[in-house]
N, C-alpha and C positions, 0 to 999 in steps of 0.2 A: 407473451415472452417474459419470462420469470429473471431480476437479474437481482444483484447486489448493486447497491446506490450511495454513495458516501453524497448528503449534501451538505456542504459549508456555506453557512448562513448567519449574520449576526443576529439579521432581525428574528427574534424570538418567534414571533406571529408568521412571519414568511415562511421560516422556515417550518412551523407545522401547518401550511397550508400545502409547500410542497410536500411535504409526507405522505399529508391524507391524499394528493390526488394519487402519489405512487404508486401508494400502499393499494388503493383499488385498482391499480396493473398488475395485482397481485406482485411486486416488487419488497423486497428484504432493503428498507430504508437506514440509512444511521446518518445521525446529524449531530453539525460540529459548528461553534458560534466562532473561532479563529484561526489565525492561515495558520497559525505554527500545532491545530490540534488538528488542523485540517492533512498536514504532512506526516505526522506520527501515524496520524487512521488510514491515511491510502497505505504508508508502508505497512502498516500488519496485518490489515482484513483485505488486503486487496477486491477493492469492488470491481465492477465491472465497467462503471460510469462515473463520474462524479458532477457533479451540479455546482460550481464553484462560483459564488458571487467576488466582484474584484474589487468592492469596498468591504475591508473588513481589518481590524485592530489587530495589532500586534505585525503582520505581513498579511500584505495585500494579496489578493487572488492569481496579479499579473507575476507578481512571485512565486507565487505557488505553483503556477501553470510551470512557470519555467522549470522551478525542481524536479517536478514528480515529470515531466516531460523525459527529461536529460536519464530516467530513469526507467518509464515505463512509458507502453501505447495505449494505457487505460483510455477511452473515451473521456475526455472533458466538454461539458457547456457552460460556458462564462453567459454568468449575466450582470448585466453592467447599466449604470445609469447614464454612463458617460452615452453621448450621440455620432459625432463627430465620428468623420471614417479617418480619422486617424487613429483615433482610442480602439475600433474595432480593429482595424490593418493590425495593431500592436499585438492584440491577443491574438489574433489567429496567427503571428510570424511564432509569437512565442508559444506556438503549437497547440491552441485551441485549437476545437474543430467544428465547433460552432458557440452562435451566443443570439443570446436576447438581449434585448432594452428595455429598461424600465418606462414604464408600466407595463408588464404583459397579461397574458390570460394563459391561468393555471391549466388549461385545456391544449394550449399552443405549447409549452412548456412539455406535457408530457408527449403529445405530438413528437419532438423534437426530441424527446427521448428514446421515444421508440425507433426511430427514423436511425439513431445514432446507434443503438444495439443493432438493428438487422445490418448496419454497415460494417459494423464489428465483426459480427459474429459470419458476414460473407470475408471479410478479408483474414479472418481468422487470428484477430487480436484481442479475446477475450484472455483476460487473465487467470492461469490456471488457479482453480481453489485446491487440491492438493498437490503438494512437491513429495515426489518419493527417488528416494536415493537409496538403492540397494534393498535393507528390509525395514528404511525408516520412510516413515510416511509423516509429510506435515500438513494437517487441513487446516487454511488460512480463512477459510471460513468458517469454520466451527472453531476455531483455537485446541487443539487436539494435537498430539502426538503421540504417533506408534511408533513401537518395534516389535517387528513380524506379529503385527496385529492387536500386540498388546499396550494398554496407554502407559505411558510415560507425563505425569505431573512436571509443568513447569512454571515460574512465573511468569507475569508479564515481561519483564522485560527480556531473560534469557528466550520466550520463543520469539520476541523480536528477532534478538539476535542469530537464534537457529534461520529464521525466516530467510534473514538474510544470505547465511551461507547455502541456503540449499536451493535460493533460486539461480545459483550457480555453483554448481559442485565444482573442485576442484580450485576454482582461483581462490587466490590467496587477498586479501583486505585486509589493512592494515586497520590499525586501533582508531585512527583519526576517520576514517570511513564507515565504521563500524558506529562511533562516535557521533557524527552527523545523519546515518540513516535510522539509530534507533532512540535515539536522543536527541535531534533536533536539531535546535538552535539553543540549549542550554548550554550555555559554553562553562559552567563552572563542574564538569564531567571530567575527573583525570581517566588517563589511560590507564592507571593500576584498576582502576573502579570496571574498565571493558575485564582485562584480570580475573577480578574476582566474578564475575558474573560468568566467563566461560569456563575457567576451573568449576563451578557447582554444574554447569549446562553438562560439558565434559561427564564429570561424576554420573550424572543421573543419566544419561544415553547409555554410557558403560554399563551399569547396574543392569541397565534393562535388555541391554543388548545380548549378544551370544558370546562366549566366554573367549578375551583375546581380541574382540572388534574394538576397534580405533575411529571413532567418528568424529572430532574436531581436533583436525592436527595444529601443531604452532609452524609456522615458518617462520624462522627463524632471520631475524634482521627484517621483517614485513610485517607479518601478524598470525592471522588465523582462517584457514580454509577447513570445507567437507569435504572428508576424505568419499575417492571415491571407489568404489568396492574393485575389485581386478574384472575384468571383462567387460566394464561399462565406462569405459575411460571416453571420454567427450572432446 
């Protein structure tokens, strides 16, 4: 079973040790040494699992669980050096859905990976790798954008922000939301700065699109939603 794997790890060496067992599950690995690169990479390459250790600089793992939880049903496994069934009770309320203890075995580990995909992929909570609304398409695993097939260049941060509106067409996010899911915890981020980034996003959908298409509207006094095409209202 072939998936995408975001693992956050500080330890350098641990974390390419998880890799390589991954990677021979024939698995698409990506690794991240802190919680706040750990939360920027689940929001734009959406994996399928994420392998989240709970000591780790900058924001801790039990943190992180709870963000991208409050967000998505991605599969998480905390591994933690903590013992005590309090430390574990804590991750799994704050929506882990399993975890190790240190010291484990890089065998039991991927065990416990694959255990967490087939559970996934039975209760049908894998997360979609492309979003399409009307004739745009966003592959969240390839970083790619179409319209009606053909690609559309963007940077990183604007398809963050497309990312965001098109995994729910039509609601509207304001600037402070937009703020915190494509930007993080950088708090020194104005809302002219979201602005300017969907005015060029705007621009280059339009260019590409069909002559008259309208794909990220302003709501006004809120922020900014993806328009969604007539007959596909949600």
């Amino acid at each position: 079973m072939s998936a995408r794997i975001l693992v956050a790890e500080d330890d350098v060496k641990q974390a390419r040790l998880i890799r390589i067992y991954l990677e021979r599950e024939g698995n698409e690995v990506q690794t991240v040494g802190d919680g706040r690169a750990a939360i920027d990479r689940a929001r734009s390459s959406r994996p399928d699992l994420i392998v989240l250790d709970v000591m780790m600089p900058g924001v801790d793992g039990l943190d992180v669980c709870r963000i991208l939880r409050a967000e998505s049903q991605v599969p998480i496994l905390l591994l933690t050096a903590r013992t005590t069934e309090e430390d574990m009770l804590l991750g799994l309320d704050l929506g882990a859905d399993d975890y190790l203890t240190k010291p484990y075995s890089p065998r039991e580990l991927t065990a416990r990976v694959r255990a967490l995909l087939r559970r996934a992929k039975a209760a049908g909570h894998t997360e979609p790798t492309v979003l399409t609304v009307g004739d745009l398409e966003v592959d969240t695993a390839r970083f790619e954008v179409r319209i009606s097939g053909e690609p559309v260049v963007l940077t990183g941060k604007e398809f963050a922000i497309l990312t965001v509106l098109a995994g729910e067409p039509g609601r509207a996010f304001t600037r402070a939301q937009i703020i915190d899911r494509v930007f993080g915890f950088d708090q020194n981020v104005l809302e002219r700065t979201v602005d300017a980034h969907v005015m060029n996003l705007r621009r280059k959908l339009e260019k590409g699109g069909r002559e008259g298409a309208r794909y990220v509207e302003t709501v006004y006094g809120r922020g900014y939603r993806l328009a969604v095409p007539q007959g596909e209202e949600r």
